[in-house]
C-alpha positions as CSV (number, residue, x, y, z in Angstrom):
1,X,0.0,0.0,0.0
2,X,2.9,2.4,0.2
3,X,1.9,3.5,3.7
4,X,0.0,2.0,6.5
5,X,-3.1,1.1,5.6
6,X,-5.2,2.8,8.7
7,X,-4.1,5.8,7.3
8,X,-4.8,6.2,3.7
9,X,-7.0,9.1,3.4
10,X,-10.6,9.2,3.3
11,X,-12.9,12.3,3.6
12,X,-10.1,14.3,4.8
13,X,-9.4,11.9,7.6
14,X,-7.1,8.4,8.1
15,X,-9.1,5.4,7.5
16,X,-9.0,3.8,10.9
17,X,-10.5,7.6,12.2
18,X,-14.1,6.5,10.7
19,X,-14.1,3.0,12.2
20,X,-13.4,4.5,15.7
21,X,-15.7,7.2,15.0
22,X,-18.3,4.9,14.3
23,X,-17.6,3.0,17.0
24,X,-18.2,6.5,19.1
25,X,-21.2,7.2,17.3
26,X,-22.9,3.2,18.5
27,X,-22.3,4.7,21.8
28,X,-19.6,1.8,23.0
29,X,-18.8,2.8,26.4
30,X,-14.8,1.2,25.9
31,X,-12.9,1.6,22.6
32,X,-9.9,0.0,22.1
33,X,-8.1,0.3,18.6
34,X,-5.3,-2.3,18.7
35,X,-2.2,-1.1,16.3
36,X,0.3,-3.2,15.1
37,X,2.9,-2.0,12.1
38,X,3.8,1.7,12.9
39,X,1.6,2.0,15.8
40,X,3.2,5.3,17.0
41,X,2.4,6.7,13.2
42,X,-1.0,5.4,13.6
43,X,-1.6,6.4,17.1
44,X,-0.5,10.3,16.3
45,X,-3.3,10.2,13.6
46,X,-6.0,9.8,15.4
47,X,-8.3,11.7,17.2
48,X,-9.6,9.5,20.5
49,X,-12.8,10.5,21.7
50,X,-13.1,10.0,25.6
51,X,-13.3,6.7,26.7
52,X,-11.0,5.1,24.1
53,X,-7.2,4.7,23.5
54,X,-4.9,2.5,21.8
55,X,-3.6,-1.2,22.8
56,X,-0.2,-1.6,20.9
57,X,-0.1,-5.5,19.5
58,X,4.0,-6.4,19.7
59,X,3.1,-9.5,17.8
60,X,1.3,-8.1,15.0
61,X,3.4,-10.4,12.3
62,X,2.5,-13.4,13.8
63,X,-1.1,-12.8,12.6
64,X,-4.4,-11.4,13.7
65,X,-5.0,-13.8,16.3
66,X,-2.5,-11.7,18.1
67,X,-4.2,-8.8,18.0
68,X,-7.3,-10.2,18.9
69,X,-5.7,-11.1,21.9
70,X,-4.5,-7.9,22.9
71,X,-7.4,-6.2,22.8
72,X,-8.8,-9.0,25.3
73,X,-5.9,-8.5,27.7
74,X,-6.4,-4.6,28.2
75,X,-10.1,-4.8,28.0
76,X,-11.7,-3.6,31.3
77,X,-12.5,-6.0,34.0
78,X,-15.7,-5.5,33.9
79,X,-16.8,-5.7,30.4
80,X,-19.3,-8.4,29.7
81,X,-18.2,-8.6,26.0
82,X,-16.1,-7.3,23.3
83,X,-16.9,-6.3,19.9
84,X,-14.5,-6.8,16.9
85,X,-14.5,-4.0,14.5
86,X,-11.7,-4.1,11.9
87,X,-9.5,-1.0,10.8
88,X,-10.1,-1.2,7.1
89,X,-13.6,-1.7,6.9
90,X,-13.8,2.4,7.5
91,X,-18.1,1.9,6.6
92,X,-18.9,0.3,9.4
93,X,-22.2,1.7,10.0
94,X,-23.4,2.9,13.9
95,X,-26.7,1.0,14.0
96,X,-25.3,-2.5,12.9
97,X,-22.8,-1.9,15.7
98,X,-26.2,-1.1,17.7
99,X,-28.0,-4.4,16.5
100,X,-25.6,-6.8,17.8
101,X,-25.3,-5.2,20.8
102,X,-28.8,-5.2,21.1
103,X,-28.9,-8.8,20.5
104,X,-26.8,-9.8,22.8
105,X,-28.3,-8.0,25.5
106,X,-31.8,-9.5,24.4
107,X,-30.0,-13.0,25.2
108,X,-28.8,-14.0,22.1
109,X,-25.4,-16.3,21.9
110,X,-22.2,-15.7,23.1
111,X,-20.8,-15.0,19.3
112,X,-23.1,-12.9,17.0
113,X,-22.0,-11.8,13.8
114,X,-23.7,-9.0,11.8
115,X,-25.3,-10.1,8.6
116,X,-25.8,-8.1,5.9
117,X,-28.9,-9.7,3.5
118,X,-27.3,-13.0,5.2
119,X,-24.4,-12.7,4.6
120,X,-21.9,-12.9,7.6
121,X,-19.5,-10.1,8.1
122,X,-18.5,-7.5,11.1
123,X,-19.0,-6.0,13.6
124,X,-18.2,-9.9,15.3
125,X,-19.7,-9.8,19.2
126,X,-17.8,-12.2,21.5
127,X,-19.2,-12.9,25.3
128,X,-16.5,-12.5,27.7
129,X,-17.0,-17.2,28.6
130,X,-15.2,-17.0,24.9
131,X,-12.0,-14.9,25.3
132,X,-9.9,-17.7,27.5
133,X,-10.1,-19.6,23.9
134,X,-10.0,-17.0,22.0
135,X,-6.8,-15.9,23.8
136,X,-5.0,-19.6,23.2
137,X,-5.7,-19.1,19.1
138,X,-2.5,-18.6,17.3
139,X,-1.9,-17.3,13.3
140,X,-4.7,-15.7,11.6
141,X,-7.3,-17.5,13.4
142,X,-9.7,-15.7,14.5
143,X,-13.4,-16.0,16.2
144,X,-14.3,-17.7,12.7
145,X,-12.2,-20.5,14.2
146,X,-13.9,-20.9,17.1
147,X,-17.2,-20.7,15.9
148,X,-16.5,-23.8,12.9
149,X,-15.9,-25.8,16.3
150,X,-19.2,-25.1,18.0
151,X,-21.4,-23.6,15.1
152,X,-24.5,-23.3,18.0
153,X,-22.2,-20.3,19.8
154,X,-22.6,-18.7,16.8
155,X,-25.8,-16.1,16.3
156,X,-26.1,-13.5,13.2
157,X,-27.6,-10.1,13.2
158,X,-29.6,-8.9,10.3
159,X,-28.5,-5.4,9.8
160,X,-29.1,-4.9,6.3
161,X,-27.7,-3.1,3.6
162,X,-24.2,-4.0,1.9
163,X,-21.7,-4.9,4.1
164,X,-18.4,-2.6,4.8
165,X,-16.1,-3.4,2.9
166,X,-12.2,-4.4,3.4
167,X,-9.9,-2.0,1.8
168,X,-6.7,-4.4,1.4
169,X,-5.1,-2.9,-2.1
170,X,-4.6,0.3,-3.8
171,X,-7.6,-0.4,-6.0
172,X,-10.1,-0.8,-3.2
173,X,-8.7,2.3,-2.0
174,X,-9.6,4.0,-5.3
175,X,-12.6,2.1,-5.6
176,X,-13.9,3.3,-2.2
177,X,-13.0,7.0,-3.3
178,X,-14.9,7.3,-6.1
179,X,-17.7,5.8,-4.9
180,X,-18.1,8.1,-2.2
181,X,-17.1,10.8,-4.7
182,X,-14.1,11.6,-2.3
183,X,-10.4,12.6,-3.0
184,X,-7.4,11.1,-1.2
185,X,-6.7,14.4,0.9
C-alpha cells in the first residue's frame, strides 16, 4: 500500500478515524483500537474521543490472532463482552454496531455476527465465557475459528444493507473514493 493502511485518506481523515468514529457514534462505552505495524504513526493520527485509547499489538506479524488477543488482555474488567471492528472496513455503520449489541443484550449467543442480507460479516460480538479460547488461538485464526468448532455459539444479526467493505489494495482504495465521490486528501 505504500503507507499504512489505517491511514490512507478518506474524507479528509485516516481510514482507521471512521471505524473509531463509528464506534463513538454506536455509543460503546470502551474503545480500544489495537495497532500493530507503525503503531506510534497510527496512534499520532488519530483523534480519540473519551473513553478510548490504543492497545499496541507487539506481535502483530505473527497474525491477527494476536491482536485479537490484545485487545482481550487490556479490556476492562468489567466488560461483559467485546466487539470486533476491523480498521479497514472504515463503513462500518453505527446502527449494525447497535444491532448486535442489542442482540446480545436481548439474550442471544455468546458470538453474534452482523449479517448483511445474510451474509456474515463485522462488527463480530464475542461474550467474555469466549476470550480464554479465544486468547489460546495462534496465526490468523480468529473467532471464525472458534465458531467452525461449535457452530451453535454462533448467532447472526440482520442489519441490512451491503456490508463494509475491506480495503486491502490500492484499487479498493480507489474504488472506495470514487464511490463516495471523495479525493485522497
Amino acid at each position: 500500500m505504500g503507507s499504512p493502511k489505517q491511514l490512507l485518506p478518506l474524507d479528509g481523515r485516516p481510514m482507521l478515524q471512521h471505524v473509531v468514529d463509528a464506534a463513538a457514534a454506536a455509543g460503546l462505552p470502551d474503545r480500544l483500537p489495537v495497532l500493530g505495524h507503525a503503531a506510534a504513526q497510527v496512534a499520532a493520527a488519530l483523534v480519540l474521543p473519551p473513553g478510548a485509547r490504543t492497545v499496541v499489538n507487539p506481535r502483530h506479524a505473527e497474525g491477527q490472532s494476536t491482536s485479537l488477543a490484545a485487545g482481550l488482555a487490556a479490556a476492562p474488567p468489567g466488560a461483559g463482552a467485546a466487539l470486533v471492528l476491523l480498521g479497514d472496513q472504515p463503513e462500518v455503520r453505527p446502527d449494525a454496531i447497535r444491532a448486535v449489541v442489542a442482540a446480545r443484550v436481548a439474550g442471544g449467543p455468546p458470538m453474534l455476527r452482523a449479517a448483511y442480507g445474510g451474509r456474515p460479516g463485522h462488527p463480530v460480538l464475542l461474550d467474555r465465557s469466549l476470550w480464554p479460547e479465544l486468547a489460546g488461538l495462534r496465526g490468523d485464526g480468529g473467532a471464525r475459528t472458534l465458531a467452525s468448532r461449535d457452530p451453535s455459539a454462533l448467532g447472526l444479526v440482520e442489519v441490512g444493507g451491503d456490508p463494509p467493505e475491506d480495503v486491502d489494495t490500492p484499487e479498493d482504495h480507489r474504488r472506495l473514493l470514487l464511490r463516495r465521490g471523495s479525493t485522497p486528501g
